[in-house]
ROTOR-832211 format. One line per field, with one value per residue (C-alpha): x, y, z; residue in one letter. Coordinates in nm, 2 decimals, padded with zeros to 4 digits. Layout:
BEGIN
east c(X_...)
north c(Y_...)
up c(Z_...)
pamar c(a_...)
This chain:
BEGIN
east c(-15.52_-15.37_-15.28_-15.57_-15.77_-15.51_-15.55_-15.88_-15.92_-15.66_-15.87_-16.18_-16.05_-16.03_-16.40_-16.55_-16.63_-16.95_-17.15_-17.00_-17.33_-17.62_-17.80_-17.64_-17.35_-17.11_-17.00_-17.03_-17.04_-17.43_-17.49_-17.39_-17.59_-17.87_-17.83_-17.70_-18.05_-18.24_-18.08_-18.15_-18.49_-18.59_-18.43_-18.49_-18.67_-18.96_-19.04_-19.05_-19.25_-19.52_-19.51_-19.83_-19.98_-20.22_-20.09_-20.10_-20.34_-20.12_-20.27_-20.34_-20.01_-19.83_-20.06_-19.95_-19.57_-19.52_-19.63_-19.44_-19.16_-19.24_-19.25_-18.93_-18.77_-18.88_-18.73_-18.43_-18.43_-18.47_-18.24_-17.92_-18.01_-18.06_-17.73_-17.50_-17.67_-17.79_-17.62_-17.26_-17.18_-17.02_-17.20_-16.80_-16.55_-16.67_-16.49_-16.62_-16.68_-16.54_-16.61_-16.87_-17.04_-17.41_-17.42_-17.19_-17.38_-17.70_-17.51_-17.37_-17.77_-17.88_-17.62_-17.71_-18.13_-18.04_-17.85_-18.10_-18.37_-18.20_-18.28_-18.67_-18.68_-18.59_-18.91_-19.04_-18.87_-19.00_-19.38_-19.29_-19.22_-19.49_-19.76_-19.57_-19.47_-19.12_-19.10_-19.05_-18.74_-18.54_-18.13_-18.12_-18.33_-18.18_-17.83_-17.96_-18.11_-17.86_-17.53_-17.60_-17.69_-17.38_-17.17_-17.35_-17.29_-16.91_-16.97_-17.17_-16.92_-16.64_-16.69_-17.07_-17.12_-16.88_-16.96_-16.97_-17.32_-17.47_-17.59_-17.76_-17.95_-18.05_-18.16_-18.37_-18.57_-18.58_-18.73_-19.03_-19.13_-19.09_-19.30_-19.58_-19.64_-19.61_-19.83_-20.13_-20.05_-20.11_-20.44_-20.66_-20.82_-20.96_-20.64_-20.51_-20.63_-20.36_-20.12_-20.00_-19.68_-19.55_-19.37_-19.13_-19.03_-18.78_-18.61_-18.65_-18.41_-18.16_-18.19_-18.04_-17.73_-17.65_-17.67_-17.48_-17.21_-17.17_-17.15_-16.89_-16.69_-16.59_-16.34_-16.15_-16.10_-16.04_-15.61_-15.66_-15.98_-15.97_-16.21_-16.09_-16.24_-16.13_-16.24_-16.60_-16.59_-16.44_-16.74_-16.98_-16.92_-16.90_-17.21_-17.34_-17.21_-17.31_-17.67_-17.69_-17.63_-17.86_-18.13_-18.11_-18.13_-18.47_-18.55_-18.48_-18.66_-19.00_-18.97_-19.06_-18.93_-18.63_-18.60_-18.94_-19.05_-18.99_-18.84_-18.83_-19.19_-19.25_-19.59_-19.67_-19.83_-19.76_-19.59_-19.25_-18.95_-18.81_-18.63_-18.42_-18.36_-18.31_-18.62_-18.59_-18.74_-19.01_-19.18_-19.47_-19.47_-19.26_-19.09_-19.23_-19.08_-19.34_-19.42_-19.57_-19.78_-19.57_-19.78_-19.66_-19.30_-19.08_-18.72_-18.51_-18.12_-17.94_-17.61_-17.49_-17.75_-18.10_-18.37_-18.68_-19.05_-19.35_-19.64_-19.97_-20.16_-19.96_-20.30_-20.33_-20.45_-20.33_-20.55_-20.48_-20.13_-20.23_-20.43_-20.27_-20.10_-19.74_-19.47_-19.47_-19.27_-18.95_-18.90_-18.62)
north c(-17.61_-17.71_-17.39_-17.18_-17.41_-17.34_-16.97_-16.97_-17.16_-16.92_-16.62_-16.79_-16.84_-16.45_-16.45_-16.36_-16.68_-16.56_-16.57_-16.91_-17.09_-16.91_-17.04_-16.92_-16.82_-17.13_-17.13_-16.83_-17.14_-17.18_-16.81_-16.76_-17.10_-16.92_-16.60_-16.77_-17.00_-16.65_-16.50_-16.80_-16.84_-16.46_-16.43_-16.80_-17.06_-16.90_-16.65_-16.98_-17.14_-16.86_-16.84_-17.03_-17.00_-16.70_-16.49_-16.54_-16.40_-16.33_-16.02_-16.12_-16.29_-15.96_-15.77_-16.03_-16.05_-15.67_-15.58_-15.84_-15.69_-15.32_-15.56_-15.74_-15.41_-15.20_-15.46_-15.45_-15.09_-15.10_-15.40_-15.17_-14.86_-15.06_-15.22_-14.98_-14.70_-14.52_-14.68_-14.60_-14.54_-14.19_-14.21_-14.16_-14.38_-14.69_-14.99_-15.33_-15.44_-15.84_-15.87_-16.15_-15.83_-15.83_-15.54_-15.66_-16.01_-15.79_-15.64_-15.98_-16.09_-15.81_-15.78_-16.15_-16.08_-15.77_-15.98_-16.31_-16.02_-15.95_-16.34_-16.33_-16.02_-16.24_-16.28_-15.94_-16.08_-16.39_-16.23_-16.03_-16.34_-16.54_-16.24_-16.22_-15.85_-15.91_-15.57_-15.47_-15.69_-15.37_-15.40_-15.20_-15.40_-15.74_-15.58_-15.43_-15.81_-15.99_-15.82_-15.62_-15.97_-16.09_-15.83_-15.78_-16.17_-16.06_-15.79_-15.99_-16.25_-16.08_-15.76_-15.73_-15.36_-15.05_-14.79_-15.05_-15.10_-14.78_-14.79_-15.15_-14.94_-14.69_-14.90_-15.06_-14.76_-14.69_-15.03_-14.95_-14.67_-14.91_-15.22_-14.99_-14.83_-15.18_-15.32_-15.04_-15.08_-15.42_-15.36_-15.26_-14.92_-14.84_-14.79_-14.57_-14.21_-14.30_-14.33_-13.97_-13.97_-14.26_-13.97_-13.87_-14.27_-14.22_-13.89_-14.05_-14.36_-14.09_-13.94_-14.24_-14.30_-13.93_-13.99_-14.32_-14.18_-13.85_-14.10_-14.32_-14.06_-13.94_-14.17_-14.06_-13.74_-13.89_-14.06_-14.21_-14.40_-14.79_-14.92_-15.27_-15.31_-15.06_-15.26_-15.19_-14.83_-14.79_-15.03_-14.88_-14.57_-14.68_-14.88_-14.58_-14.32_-14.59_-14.58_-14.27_-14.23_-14.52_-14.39_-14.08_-14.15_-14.26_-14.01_-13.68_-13.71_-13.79_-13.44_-13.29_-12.94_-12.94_-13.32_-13.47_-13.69_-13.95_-14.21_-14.21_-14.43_-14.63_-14.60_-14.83_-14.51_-14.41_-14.06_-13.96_-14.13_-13.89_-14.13_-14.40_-14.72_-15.04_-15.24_-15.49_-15.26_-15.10_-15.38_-15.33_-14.92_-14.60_-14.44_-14.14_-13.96_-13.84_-13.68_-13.81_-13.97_-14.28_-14.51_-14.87_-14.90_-14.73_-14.68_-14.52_-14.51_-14.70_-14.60_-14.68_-14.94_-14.94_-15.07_-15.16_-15.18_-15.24_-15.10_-15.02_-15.20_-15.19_-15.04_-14.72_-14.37_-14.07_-13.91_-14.23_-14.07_-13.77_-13.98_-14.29_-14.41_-14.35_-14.58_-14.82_-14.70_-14.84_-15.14_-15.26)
up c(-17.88_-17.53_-17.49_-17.58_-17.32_-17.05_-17.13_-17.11_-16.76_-16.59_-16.72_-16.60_-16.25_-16.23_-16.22_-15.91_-15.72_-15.55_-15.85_-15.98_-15.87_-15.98_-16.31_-16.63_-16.50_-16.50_-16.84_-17.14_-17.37_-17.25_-17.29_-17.65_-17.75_-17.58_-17.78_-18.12_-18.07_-18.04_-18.37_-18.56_-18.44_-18.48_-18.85_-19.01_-18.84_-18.66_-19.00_-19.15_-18.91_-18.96_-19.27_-19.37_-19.04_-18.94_-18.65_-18.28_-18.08_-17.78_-17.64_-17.29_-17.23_-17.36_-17.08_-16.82_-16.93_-17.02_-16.66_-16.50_-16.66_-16.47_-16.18_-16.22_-16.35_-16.03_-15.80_-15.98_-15.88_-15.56_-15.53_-15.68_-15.47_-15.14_-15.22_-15.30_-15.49_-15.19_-14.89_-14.98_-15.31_-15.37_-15.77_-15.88_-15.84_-15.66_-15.67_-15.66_-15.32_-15.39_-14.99_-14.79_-14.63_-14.68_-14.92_-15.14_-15.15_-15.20_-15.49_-15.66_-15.63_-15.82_-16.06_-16.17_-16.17_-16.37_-16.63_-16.61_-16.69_-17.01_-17.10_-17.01_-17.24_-17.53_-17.53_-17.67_-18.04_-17.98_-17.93_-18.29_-18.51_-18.35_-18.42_-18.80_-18.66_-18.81_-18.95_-18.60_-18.53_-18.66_-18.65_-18.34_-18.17_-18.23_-18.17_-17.86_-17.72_-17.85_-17.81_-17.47_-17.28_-17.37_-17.25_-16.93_-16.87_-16.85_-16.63_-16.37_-16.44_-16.30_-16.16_-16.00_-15.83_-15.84_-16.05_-16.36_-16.24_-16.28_-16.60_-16.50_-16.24_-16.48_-16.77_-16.54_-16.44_-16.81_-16.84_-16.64_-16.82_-17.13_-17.02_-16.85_-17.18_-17.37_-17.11_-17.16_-17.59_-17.53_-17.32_-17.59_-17.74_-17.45_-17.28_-17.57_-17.42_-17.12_-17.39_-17.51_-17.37_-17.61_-17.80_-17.55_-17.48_-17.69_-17.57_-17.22_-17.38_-17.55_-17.20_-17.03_-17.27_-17.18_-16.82_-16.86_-17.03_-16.81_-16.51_-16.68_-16.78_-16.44_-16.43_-16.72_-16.52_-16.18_-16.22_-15.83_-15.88_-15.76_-15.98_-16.14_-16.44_-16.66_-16.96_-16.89_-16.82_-17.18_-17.30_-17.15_-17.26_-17.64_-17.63_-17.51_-17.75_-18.04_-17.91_-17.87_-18.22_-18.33_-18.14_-18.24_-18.61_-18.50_-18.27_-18.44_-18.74_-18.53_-18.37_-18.65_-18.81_-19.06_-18.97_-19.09_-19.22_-18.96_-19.25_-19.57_-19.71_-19.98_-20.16_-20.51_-20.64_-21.02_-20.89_-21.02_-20.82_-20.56_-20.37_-20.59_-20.40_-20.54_-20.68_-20.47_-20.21_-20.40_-20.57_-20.79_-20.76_-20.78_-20.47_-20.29_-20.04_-19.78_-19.44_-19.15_-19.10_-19.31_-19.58_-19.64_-19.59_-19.36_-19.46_-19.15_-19.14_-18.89_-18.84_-19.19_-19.26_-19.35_-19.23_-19.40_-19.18_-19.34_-19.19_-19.36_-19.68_-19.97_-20.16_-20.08_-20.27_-20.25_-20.03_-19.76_-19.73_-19.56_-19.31_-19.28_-18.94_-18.83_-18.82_-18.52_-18.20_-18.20_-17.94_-17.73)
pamar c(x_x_x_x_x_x_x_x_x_x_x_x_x_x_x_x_x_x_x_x_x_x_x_x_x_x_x_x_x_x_x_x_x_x_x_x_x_x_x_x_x_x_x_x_x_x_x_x_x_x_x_x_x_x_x_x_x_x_x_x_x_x_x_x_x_x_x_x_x_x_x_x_x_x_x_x_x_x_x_x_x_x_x_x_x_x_x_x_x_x_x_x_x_x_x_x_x_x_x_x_x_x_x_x_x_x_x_x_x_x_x_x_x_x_x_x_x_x_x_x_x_x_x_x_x_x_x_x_x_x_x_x_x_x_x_x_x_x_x_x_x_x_x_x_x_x_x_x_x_x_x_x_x_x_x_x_x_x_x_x_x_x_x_x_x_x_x_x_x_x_x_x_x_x_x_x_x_x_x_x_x_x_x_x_x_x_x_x_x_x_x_x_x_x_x_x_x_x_x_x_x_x_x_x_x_x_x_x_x_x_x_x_x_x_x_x_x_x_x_x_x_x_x_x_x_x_x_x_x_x_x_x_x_x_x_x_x_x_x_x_x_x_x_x_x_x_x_x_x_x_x_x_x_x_x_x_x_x_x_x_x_x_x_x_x_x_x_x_x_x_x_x_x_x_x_x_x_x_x_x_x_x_x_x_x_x_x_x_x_x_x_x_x_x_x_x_x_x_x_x_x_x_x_x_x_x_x_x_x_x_x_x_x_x_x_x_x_x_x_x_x_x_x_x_x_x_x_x_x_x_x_x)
């Protein structure tokens, strides 16, 4: 046990020293209490919490925490270009500048923001369980909030900047697409008219784990290049190939064409079974596959899970199938 503590303190004093002070960054033992706290919470406690109480009305603290978000994410932005991004990076091999020069300070700052950002947005799955919209805390997402904030904690940890920070950058911009649509959802109907580029969200998510992983792989191709952390370039580029592949199983199906419908729905209607599933999933009434627009219960593959989101009534007729709403966007 000696040992493993010794091993551990000499790894930890490879860290970079600059970022030693800021808050969460002292120890990864708060960090994954943090994010083990979140799991529980989102998955037992708070569902049990809510489960005798009506829902939350939290509509104007998701307007005024969604848009603080495009806020927080458009700084973060700006931050990484003014720091590197466009005053000196080449966008391919950039090393991690572990100097006392301004920039690099500049870039250490954001590097942390970018990852204490990751925290606030705990809160989106947090807003779910408390409004009982736990069909929408979907695998991908709790992976994506819980996993991804740990990694990133390493990455700021040790190596803050070089080209390991790109896809930081980009996910932010992502972000502020994200949060300015959640923000005008969250608005009311009245906003909804400004709202018909929702569909493409998506393909604009896809979008980034391509660029990501283009970016990343330059170094694969380039033998000379300094950067230190090879570790995260090989990361980075399987989280984004496993994304990509996530997101897509969600993504393609919604386009339409060969691949609709957009999941596989669940409607307790006395049709013949076209989809067997186990009962435990279709309670009450047979299984029909559909096409969009998605009755009841969503089924979408994840990777090689599934996921089950329940969406409208569980009474419905059959000519409510043809006109009933979609499934819900797909958060992260």
């Amino acid at each position: 046990m000696e040992g493993i503590v010794t091993m551990y303190q000499d790894f930890m004093k490879k860290a970079d020293p600059r970022i030693a002070d800021y808050p969460l960054m002292q120890s990864p033992f708060l960090v994954m209490g943090i994010l083990l706290a979140y799991v529980y919470f989102v998955l037992s406690l708070g569902p049990r919490l809510m489960a005798n109480r009506k829902p939350l009305n939290l509509k104007k603290f998701m307007v005024l925490y969604n848009f603080f978000l495009v806020g927080l994410s458009l700084y973060i932005v700006y931050e990484f270009l003014m720091a590197g991004w466009l005053t000196g990076y080449t966008w391919r091999c950039d090393p991690v500048d572990f100097s006392q020069d301004p920039k690099a300070l500049r870039m250490v700052s954001v590097a942390w923001l970018f990852v204490f950002s990751k925290f606030i947005e705990l809160t989106d799955t947090v807003i779910f369980v408390l409004r009982k919209k736990n069909e929408q805390v979907t695998f991908l997402h709790l992976f994506h909030h819980s996993v991804l904030p740990w990694s990133w904690w390493w990455g700021a940890k040790f190596g803050p900047g070089g080209m390991g920070s790109f896809h930081a950058m980009i996910n932010s911009m992502v972000h502020v697409v994200m949060y300015f649509y959640y923000g005008l959802s969250a608005a009311g109907p009245a906003f909804q008219k400004y709202l018909w580029w929702k569909k493409h969200i998506t393909a604009i998510q896809l979008a980034q784990f391509v660029i990501v992983s283009i970016h990343i792989s330059q170094y694969y191709f380039m033998p000379g290049c300094q950067y230190q952390f090879p570790i995260f370039i090989h990361l980075i580029w399987i989280y984004g190939t496993i994304f990509f592949i996530l997101f897509s199983n969600f993504w393609w199906p919604s386009t339409g064409g060969l691949a609709a419908p957009l999941g596989w729905c669940l409607a307790p209607l006395p049709q013949a079974v076209l989809l067997l599933l186990p009962p435990s999933l279709s309670p009450g009434g047979a299984v029909k596959l559909c096409a969009p627009p998605c009755p009841h219960i969503c089924i979408r593959p994840v990777g090689l899970l599934w996921w089950v989101q329940q969406g409208a009534p569980a009474s419905l007729s059959t000519a409510q199938i043809n006109t009933s709403s979609r499934c819900s966007p797909l958060r992260l």
